[in-house]
Each structure stands twice: as structure tokens, then as C-alpha cells.
Biopython code that builds the backbone (N, CA, C, O; Angstrom):
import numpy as np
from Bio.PDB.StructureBuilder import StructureBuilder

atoms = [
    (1, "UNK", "N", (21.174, -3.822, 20.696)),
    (1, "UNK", "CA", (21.121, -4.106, 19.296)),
    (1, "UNK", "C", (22.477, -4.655, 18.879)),
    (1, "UNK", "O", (23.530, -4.038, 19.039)),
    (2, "UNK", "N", (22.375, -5.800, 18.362)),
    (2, "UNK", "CA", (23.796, -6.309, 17.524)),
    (2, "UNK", "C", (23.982, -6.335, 15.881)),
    (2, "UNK", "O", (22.956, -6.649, 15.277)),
    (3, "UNK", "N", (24.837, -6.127, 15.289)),
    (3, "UNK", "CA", (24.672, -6.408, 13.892)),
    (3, "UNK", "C", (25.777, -7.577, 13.492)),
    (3, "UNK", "O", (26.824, -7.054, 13.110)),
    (4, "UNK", "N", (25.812, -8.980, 13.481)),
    (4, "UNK", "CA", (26.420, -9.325, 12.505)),
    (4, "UNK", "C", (27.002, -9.447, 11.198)),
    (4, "UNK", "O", (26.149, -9.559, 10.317)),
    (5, "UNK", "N", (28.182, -9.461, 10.806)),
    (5, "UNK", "CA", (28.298, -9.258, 9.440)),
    (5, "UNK", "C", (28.624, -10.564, 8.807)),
    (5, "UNK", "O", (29.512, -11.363, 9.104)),
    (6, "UNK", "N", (27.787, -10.612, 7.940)),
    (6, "UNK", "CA", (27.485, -11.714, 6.747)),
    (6, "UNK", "C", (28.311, -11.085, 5.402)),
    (6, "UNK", "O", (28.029, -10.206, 4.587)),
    (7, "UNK", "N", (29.727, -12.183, 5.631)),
    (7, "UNK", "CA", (30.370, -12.121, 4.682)),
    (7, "UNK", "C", (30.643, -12.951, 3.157)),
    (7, "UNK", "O", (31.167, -12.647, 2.086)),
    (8, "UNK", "N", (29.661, -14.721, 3.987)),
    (8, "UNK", "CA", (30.018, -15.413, 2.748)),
    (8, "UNK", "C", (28.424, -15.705, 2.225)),
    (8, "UNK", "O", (27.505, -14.923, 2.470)),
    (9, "UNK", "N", (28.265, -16.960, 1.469)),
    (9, "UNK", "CA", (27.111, -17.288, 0.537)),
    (9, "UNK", "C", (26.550, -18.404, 1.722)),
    (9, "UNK", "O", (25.380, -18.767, 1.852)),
    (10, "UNK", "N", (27.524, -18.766, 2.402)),
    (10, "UNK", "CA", (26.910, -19.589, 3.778)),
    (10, "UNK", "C", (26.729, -19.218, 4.937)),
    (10, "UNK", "O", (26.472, -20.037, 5.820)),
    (11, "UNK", "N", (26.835, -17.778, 5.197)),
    (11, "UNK", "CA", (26.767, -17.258, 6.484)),
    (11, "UNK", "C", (25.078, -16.618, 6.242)),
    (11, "UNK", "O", (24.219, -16.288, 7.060)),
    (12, "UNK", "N", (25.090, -16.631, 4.948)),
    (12, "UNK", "CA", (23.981, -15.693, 4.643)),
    (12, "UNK", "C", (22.786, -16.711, 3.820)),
    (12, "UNK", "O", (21.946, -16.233, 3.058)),
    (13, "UNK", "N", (22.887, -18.077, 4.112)),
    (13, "UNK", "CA", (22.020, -19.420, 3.868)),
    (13, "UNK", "C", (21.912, -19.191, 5.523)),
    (13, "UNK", "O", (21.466, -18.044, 5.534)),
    (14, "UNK", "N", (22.003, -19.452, 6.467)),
    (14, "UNK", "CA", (22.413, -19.623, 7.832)),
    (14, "UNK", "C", (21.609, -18.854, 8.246)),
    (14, "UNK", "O", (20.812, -19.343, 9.047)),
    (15, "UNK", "N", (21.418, -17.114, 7.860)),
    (15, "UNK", "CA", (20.794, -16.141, 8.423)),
    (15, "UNK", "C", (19.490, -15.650, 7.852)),
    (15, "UNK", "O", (18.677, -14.832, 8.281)),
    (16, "UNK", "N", (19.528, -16.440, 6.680)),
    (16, "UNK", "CA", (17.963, -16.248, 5.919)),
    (16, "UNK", "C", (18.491, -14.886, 5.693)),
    (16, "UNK", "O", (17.798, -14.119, 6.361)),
    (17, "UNK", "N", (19.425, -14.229, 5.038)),
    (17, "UNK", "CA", (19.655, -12.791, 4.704)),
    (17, "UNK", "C", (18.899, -12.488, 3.349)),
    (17, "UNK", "O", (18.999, -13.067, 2.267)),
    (18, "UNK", "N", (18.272, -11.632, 3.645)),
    (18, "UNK", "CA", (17.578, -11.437, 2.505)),
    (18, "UNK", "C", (18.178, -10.136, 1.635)),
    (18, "UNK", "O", (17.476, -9.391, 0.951)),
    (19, "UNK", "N", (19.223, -10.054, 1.761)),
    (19, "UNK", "CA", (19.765, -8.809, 1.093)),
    (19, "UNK", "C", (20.048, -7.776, 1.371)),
    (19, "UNK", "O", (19.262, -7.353, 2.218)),
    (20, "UNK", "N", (21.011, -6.867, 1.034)),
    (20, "UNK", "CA", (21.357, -5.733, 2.102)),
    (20, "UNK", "C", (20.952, -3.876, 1.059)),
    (20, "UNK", "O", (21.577, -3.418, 0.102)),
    (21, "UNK", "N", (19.863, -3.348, 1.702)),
    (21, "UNK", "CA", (19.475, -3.241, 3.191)),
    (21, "UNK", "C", (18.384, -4.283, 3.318)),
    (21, "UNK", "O", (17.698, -4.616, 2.352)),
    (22, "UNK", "N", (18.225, -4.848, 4.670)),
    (22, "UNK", "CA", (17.148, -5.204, 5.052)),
    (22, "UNK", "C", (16.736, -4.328, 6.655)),
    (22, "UNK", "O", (17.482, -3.756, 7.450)),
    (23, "UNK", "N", (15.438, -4.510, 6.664)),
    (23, "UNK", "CA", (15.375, -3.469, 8.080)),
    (23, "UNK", "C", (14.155, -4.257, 8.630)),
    (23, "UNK", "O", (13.025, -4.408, 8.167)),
    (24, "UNK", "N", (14.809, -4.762, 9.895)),
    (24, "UNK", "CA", (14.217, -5.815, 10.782)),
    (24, "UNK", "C", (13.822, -4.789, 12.003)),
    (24, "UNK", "O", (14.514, -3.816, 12.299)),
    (25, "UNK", "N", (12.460, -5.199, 12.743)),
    (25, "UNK", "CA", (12.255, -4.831, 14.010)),
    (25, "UNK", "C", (11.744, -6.248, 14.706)),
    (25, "UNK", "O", (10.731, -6.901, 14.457)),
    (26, "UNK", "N", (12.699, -6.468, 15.574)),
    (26, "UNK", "CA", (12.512, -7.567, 16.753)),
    (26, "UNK", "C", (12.346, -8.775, 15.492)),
    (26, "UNK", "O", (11.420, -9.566, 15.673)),
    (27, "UNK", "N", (13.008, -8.924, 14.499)),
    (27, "UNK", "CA", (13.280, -10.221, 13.586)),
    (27, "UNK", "C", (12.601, -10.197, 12.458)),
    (27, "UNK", "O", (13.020, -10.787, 11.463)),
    (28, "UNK", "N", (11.386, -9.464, 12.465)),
    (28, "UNK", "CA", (10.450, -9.141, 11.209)),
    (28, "UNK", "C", (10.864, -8.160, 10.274)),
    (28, "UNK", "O", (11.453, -7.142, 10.637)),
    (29, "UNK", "N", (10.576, -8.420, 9.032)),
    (29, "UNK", "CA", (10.975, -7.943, 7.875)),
    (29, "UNK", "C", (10.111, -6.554, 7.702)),
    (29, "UNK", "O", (9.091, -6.796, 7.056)),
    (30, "UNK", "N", (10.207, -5.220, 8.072)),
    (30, "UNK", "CA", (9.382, -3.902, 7.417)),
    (30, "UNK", "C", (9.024, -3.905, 6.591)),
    (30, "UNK", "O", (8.146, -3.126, 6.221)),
    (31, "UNK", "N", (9.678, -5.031, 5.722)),
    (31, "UNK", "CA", (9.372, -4.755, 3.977)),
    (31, "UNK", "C", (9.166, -6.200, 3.236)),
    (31, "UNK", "O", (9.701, -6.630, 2.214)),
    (32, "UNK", "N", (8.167, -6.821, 4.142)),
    (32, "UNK", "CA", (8.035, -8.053, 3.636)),
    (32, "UNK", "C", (7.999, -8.185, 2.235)),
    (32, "UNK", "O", (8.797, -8.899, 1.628)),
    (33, "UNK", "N", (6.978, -7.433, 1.617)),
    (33, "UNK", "CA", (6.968, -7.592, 0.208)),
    (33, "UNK", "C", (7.268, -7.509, -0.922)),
    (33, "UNK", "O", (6.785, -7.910, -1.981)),
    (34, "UNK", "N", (8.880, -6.446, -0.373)),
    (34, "UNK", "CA", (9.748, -6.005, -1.180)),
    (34, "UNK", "C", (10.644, -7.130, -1.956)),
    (34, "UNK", "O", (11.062, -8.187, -1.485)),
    (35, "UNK", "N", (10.805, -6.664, -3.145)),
    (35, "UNK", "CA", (12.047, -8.173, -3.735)),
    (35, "UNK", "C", (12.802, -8.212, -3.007)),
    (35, "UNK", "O", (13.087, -7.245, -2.299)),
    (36, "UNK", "N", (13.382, -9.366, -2.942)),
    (36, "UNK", "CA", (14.945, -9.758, -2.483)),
    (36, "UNK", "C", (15.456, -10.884, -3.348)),
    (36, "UNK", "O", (14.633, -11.421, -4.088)),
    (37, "UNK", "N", (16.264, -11.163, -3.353)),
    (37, "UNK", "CA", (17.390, -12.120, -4.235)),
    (37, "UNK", "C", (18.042, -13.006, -3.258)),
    (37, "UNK", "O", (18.623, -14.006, -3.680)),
    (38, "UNK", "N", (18.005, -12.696, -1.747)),
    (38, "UNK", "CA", (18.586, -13.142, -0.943)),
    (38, "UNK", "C", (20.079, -13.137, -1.014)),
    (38, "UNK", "O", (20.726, -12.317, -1.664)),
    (39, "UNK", "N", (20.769, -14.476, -0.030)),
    (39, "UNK", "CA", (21.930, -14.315, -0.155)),
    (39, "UNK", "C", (22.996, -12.684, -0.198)),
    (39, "UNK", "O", (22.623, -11.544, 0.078)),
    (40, "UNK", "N", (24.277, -13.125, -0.615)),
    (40, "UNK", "CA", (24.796, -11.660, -0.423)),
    (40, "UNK", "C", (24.524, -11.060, -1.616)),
    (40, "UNK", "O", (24.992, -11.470, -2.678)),
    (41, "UNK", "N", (23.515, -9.745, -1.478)),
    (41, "UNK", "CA", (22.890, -9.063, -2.928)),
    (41, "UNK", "C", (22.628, -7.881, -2.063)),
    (41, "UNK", "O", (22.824, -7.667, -0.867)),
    (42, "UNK", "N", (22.100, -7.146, -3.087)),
    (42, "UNK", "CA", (21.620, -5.506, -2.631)),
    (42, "UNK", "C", (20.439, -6.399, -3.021)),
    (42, "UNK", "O", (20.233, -7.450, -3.628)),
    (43, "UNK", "N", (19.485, -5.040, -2.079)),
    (43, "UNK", "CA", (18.005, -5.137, -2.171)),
    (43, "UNK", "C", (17.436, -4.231, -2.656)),
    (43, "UNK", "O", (18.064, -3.181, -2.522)),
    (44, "UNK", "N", (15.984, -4.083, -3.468)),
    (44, "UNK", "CA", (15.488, -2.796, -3.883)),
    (44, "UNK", "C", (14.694, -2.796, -3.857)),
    (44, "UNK", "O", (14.058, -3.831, -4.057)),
    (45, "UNK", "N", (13.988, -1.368, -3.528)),
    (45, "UNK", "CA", (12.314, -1.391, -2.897)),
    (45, "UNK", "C", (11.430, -0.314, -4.047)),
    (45, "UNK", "O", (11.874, 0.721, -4.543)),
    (46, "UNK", "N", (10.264, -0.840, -4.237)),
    (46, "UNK", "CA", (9.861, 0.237, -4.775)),
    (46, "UNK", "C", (9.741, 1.452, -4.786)),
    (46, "UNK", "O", (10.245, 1.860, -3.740)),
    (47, "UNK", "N", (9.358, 2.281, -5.377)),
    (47, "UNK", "CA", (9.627, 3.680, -5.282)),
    (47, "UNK", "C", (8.823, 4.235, -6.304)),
    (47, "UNK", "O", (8.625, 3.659, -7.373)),
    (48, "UNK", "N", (8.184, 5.741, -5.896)),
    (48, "UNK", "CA", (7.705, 6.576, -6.953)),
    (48, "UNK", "C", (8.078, 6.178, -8.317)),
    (48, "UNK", "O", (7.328, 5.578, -9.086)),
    (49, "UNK", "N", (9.454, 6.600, -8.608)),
    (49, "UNK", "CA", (10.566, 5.927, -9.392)),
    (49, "UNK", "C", (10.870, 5.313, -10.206)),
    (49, "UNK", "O", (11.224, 5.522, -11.367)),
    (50, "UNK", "N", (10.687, 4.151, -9.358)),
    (50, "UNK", "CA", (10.723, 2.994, -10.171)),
    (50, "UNK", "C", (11.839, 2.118, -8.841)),
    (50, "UNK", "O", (12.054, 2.678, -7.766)),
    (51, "UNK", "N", (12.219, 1.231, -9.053)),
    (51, "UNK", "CA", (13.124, 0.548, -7.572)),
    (51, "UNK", "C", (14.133, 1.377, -7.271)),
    (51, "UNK", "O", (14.554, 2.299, -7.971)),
    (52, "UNK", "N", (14.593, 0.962, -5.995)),
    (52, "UNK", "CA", (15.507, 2.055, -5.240)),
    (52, "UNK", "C", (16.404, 0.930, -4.219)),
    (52, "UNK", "O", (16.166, -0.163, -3.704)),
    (53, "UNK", "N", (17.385, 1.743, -4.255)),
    (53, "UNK", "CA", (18.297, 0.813, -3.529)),
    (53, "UNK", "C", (18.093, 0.755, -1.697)),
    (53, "UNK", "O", (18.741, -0.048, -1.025)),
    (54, "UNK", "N", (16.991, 1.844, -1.007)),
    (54, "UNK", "CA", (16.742, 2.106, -0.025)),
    (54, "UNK", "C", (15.064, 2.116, -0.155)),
    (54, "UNK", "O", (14.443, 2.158, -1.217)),
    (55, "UNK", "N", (14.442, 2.064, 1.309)),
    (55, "UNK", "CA", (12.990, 2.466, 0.916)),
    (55, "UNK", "C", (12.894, 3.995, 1.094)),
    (55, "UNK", "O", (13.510, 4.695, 1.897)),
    (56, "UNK", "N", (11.870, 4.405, 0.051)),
    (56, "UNK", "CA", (11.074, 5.877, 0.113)),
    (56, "UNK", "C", (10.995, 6.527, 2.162)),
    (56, "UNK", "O", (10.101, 5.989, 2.815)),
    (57, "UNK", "N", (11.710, 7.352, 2.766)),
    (57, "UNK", "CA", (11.701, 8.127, 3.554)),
    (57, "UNK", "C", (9.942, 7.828, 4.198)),
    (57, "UNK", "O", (9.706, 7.332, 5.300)),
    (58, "UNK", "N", (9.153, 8.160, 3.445)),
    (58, "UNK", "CA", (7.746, 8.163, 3.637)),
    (58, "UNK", "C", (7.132, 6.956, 3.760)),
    (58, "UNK", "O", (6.299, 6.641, 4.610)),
    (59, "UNK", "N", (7.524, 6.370, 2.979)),
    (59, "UNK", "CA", (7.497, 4.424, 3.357)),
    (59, "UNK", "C", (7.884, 3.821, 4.366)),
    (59, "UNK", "O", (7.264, 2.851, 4.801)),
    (60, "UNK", "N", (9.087, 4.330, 4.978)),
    (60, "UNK", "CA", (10.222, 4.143, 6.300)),
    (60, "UNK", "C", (8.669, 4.604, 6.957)),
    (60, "UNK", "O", (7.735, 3.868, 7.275)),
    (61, "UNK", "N", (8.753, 5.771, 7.013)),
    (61, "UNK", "CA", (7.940, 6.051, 8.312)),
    (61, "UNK", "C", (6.383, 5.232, 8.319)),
    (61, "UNK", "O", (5.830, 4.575, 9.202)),
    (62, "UNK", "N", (6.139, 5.443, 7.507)),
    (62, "UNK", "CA", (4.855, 4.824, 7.512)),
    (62, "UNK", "C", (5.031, 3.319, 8.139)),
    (62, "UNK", "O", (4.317, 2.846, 9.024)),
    (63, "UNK", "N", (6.133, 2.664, 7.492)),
    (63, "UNK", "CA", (6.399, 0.519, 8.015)),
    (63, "UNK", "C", (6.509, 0.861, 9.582)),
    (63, "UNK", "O", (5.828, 0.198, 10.365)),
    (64, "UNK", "N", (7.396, 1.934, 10.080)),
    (64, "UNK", "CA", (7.519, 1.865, 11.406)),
    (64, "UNK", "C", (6.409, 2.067, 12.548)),
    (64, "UNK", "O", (6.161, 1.430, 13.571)),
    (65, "UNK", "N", (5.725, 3.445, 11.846)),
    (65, "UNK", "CA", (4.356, 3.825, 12.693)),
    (65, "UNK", "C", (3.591, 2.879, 12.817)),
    (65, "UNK", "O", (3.018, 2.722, 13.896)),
    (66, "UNK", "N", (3.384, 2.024, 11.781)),
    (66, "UNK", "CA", (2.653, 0.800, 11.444)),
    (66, "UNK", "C", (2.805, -0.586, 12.665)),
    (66, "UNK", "O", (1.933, -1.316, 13.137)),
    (67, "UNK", "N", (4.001, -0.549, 12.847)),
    (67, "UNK", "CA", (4.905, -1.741, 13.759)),
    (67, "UNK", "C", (4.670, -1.372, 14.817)),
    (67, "UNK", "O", (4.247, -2.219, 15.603)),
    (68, "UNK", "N", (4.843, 0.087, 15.313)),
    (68, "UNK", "CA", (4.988, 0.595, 16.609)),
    (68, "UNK", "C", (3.709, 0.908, 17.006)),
    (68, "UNK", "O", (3.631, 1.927, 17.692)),
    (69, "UNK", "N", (2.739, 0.356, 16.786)),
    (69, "UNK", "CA", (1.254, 0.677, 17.064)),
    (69, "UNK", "C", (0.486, -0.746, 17.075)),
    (69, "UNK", "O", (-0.736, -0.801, 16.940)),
    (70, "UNK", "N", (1.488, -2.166, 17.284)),
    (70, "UNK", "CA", (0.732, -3.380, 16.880)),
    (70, "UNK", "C", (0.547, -3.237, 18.596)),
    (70, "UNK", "O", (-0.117, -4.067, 19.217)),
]
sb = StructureBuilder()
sb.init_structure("model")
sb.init_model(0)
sb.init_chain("A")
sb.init_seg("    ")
for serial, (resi, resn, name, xyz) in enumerate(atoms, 1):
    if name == "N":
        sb.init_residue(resn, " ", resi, " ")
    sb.init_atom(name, np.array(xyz, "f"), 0.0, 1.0, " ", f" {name:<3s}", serial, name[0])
structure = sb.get_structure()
């Protein structure tokens, strides 16, 4: 696993960054449908709540079980 860090507004045109967090398995987005703003931004996912700066614990697991069973 590598993580690059995307520091400017062109490193992150370059990487299709869709905002930080994003949580990729093997290049795919867990959270396709979540907003993003792209570029260098926070991301926020829905939630009981209302948006959240992370996804719901229960959401995590669920995107992964989901992935790890294709």
C-alpha cells in the first residue's frame, strides 16, 4: 500500500482527488455517492446526523463487506 500526498490544486487535478477522507479499495471509491468538492477539500458523508466529516462505523463496514464479497 502507498499513500501519496497531494499537496497542491494540481497534484490533486492529476489524481482525480476527490477530497480528504476518501477510502479507495484497489482504486474504487467505497463511497461513490458521497459528495465531494474534489480538489484539496474535506469530504462529508452522510450520517444519521446529518453529514460527517468521516463515514458512519456501520457504513464502513457494511461498503467493505460489500467489496470483499464481489
Amino acid at each position: 500500500m502507498s499513500f501519496l500526498p497531494v499537496t497542491t490544486e494540481d497534484e490533486a487535478a492529476a489524481a482525480v482527488f476527490r477530497g480528504s477522507p476518501t477510502i479507495l479499495i484497489d482504486g474504487a471509491d467505497l463511497f461513490p455517492g458521497a459528495p465531494t468538492a474534489g480538489g484539496l477539500s474535506c469530504r462529508v458523508y452522510p450520517s444519521a446526523a446529518g453529514l460527517a466529516g468521516v463515514p458512519d462505523l456501520a457504513d464502513l463496514t457494511t461498503a467493505l463487506e460489500s467489496r470483499l464479497s464481489r
